[in-house]
N, C-alpha and C positions, 0 to 999 in steps of 0.2 A: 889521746885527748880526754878520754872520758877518766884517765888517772886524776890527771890535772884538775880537775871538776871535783872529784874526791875530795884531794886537798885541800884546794881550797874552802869547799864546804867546811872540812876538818879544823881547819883552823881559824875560821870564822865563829864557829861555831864551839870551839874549845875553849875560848878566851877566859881566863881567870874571873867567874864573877865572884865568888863568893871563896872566902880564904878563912880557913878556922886557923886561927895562932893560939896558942893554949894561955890560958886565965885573959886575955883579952879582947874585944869585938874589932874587928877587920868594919872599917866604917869605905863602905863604896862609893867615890864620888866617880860619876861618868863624865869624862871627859865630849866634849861636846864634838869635836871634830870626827873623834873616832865613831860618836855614835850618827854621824851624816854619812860619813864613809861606809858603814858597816847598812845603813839603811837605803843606800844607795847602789850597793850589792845585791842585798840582798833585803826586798821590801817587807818594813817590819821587824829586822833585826836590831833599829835601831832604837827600838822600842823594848825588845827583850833585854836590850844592854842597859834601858836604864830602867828596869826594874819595873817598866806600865806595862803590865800583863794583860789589865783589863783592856786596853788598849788596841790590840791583835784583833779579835774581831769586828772591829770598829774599818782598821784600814782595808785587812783584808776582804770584809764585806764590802767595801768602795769598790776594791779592784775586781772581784769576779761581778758586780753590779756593772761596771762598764766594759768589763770585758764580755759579759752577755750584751749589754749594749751593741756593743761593737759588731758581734757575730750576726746577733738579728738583722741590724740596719746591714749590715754589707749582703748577708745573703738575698733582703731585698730589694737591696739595690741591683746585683748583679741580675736577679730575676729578672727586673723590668727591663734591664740595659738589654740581656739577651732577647725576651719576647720583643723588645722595637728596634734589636737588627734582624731579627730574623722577619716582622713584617716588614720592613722598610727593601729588604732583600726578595719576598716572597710579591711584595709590591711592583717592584724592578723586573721582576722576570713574568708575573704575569700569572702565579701559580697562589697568589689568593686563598686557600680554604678552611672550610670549620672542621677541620680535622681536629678532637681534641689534645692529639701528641701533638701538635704546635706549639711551641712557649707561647705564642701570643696571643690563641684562646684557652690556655692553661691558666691565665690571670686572669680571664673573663668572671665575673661575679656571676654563682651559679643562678642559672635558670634564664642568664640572657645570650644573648644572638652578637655577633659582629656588628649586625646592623642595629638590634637594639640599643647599644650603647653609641652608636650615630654614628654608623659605618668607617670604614678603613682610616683614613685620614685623621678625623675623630679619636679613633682609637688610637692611632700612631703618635699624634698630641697628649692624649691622656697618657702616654707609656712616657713619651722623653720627660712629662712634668713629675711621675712617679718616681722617674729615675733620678732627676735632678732632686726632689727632696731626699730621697732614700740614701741619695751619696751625701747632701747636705747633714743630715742625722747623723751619718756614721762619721763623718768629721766633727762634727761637738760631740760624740763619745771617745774621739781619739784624744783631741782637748780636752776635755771631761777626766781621762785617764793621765793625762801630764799634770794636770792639776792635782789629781789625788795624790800624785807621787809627789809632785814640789810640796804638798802641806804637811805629806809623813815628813817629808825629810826634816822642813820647817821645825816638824813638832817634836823633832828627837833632837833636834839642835834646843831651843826652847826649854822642853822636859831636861835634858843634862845642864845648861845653864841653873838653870832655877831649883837645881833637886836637896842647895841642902838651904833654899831660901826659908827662912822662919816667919809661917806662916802662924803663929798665938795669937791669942785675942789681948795681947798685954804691951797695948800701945802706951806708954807713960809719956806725959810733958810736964820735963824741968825749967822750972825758975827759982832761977838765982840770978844777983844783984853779982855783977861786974865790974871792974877799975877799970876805965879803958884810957891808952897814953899814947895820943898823937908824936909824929914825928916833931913836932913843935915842944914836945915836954908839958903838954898843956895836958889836965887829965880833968875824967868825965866820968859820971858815974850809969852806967847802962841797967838795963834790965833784960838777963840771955833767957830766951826761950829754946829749947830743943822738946824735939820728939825723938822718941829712941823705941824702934821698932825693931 
């Protein structure tokens, strides 16, 4: 398995970009599909293929931003989830205490009590509402990370479309005087405008 991973990497990653031919320039147009496919392997690759280098830290910064997203909100979540089954269990049997190796006076804000924070039940409510945001949070970071991905891909599809679009500042508009000859044989003299960008 981990051969296969090689290779593939290998030839993802070997792909012709740049070709010297002697006495003339090798001009690279990215083809747009390969660079979706190749950014959808592999995130950012489809960015390397069409030449936006400055690029890479832009996406890559998106993805370890919600992939620490992800990490923080889930380890908080699970925290809460466990301290209010382990009260909700410790409730049940009858064994109650502020023992601090409990998860669920491990999330108590220092320097207060069970009962400071308005005893057991109290607390049991504040843990399932911590829990339900902390899971809520860590689903719009999993959102958050489908999104980054669908707009790389977007933008390596986009960026190879438009790479050899002629971006000058030398907009010209022609006029010239036209014959024009309806199907009637009747003729008209017009006035063509174009823009030629």
């Amino acid at each position: 398995m981990r051969r296969w991973i090689i290779i593939v990497l290998l030839s993802v990653f070997s792909l012709p970009m740049w070709a010297h031919e002697p006495d003339s320039v090798y001009f690279h147009k990215p083809d747009p599909i390969k660079a979706v496919w190749l950014g959808a392997i592999v995130p950012g690759a489809g960015q390397i293929y069409n030449k936006s280098y400055w690029k890479l830290p832009i996406v890559y910064g998106a993805f370890m931003g919600c992939g620490y997203a992800i990490t923080w909100t889930n380890n908080r979540y699970t925290g809460y989830k466990s301290a209010y089954l382990d009260l909700y269990n410790d409730i049940q049997a009858g064994t109650v205490s502020e023992d601090p190796s409990k998860s669920y006076i491990a999330v108590i804000p220092e320097g207060y009590t069970l009962e400071r924070v308005g005893g057991q039940d109290r607390w049991m409510n504040t843990l399932k509402n911590q829990q339900n945001i902390y899971r809520r949070y860590r689903d719009y970071s999993i959102l958050a990370t489908v999104i980054v991905y669908a707009l790389s891909l977007i933008d390596a599809y986009v960026d190879a479309q438009l790479f050899d679009f002629d971006i000058s500042p030398d907009l010209t508009l022609n006029v010239e005087p036209q014959i024009y000859q309806d199907l009637q044989h009747q003729q008209s003299a017009e006035l063509k405008l174009a823009i030629q960008f």
